[in-house]
C-alpha positions as CSV (number, residue, x, y, z in Angstrom):
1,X,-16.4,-7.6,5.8
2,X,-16.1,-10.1,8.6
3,X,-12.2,-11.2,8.9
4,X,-11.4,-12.0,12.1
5,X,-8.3,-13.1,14.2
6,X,-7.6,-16.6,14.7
7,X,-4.6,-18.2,16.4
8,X,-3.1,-19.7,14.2
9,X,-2.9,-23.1,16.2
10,X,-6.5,-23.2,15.3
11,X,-6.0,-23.0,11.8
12,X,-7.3,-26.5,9.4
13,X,-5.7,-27.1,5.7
14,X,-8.7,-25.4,4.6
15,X,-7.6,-22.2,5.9
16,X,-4.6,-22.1,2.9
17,X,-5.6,-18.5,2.3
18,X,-4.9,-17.5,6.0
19,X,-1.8,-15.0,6.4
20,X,0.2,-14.2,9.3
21,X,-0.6,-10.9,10.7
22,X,3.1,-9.5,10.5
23,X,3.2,-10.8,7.2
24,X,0.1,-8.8,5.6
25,X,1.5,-5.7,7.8
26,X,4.8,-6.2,6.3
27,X,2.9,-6.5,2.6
28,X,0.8,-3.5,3.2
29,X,4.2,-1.4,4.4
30,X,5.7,-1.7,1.3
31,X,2.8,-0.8,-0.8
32,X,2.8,2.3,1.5
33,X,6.2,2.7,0.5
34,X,5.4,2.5,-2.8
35,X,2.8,4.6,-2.9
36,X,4.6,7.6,-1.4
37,X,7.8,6.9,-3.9
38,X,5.3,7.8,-6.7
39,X,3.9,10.3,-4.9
40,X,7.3,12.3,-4.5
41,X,7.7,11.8,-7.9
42,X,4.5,13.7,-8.6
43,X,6.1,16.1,-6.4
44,X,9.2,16.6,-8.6
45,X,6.8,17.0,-11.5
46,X,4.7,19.6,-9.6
47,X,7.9,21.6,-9.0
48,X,9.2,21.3,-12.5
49,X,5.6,22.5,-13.8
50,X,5.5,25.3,-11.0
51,X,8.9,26.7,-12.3
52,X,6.9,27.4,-15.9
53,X,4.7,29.9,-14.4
54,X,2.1,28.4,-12.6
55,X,-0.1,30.6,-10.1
56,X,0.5,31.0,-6.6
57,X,-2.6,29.6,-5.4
58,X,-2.0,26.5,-7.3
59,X,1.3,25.9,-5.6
60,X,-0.2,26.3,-2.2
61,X,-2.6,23.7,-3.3
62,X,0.4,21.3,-4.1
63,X,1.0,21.3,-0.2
64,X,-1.6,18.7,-0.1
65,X,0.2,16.2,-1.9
66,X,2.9,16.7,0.0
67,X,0.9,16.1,3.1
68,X,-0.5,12.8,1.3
69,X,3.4,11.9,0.5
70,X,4.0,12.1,4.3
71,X,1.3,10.3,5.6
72,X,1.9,7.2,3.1
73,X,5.4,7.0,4.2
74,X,4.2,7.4,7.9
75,X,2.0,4.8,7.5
76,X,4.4,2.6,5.7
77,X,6.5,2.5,8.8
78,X,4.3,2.4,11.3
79,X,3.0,-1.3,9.3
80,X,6.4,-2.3,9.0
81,X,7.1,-1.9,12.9
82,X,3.6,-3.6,13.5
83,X,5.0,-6.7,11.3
84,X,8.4,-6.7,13.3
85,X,6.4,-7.3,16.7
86,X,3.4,-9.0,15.4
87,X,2.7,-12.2,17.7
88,X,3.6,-14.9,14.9
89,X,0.6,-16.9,16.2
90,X,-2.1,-14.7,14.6
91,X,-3.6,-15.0,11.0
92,X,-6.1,-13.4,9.1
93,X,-8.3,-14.9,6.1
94,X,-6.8,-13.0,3.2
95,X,-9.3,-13.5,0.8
96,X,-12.3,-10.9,2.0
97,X,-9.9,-8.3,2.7
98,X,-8.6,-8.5,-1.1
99,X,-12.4,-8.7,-2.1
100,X,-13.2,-5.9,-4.6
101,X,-9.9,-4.3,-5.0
102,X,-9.6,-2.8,-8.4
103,X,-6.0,-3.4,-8.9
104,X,-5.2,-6.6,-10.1
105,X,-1.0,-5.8,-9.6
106,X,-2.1,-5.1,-6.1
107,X,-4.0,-8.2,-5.3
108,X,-1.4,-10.5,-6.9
109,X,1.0,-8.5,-4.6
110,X,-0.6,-8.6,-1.6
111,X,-1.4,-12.5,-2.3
112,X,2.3,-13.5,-3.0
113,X,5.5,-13.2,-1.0
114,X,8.4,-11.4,-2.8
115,X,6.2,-9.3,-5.4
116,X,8.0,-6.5,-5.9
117,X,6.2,-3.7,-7.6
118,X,7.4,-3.2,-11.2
119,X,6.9,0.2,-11.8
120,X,9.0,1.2,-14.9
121,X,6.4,-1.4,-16.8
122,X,3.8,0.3,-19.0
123,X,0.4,0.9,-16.6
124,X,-3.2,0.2,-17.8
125,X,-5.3,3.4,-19.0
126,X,-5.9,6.3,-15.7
127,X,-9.0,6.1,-14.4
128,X,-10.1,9.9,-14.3
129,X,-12.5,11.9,-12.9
């Protein structure tokens, strides 16, 4: 993937896919933030299935998506300081970042301003194991 930094002073009307850096950051915080809302929902789950009886070692296992709860919402803020200070005068091409994500939703969010993720909507099929 070759994306690199350009001021954006340097930036032609061909360059309409270009995004301020704050911006992305600020895009990519809240999918963070998303992410970890589902996460601790998976969470509450876990605990209600834990209180029917599951083993120990399972439960200790569960610590794990705790861990990954914590580190998306970590990482969430950390973006969202990194798009408060981002210098306003650099952009990145959007485009080969987004190439090959899977997630449709996500692209179209990460493309648009003001997406918000619409969770309580009915998802596709899981892709498992």
């Amino acid at each position: 993937m070759s994306t690199s930094l350009r001021p954006a002073a340097l930036l032609t009307p061909e360059d309409a896919g270009d995004l301020p850096v704050g911006e992305l950051s600020r895009r990519l915080a809240a999918e963070l933030a998303a992410a970890a809302a589902i996460c601790r929902e998976c969470e509450v789950l876990a605990g209600d299935l834990a209180n029917d009886g599951v083993a120990i070692a399972n439960l200790t296992r569960l610590q794990a998506l705790d861990e990954l709860t914590q580190r998306l919402a970590g990482l969430s803020c950390v973006l969202e300081r990194i798009s408060e200070h981002a210098n306003g005068e650099w952009s990145l091409q959007l485009e080969p970042l987004l190439k090959g994500l899977g997630l449709a939703d996500l692209v179209v969010r990460l493309r648009t301003a003001n997406v918000e993720p619409a969770w309580d909507r009915q998802a596709g099929e899981p892709d498992l194991w």
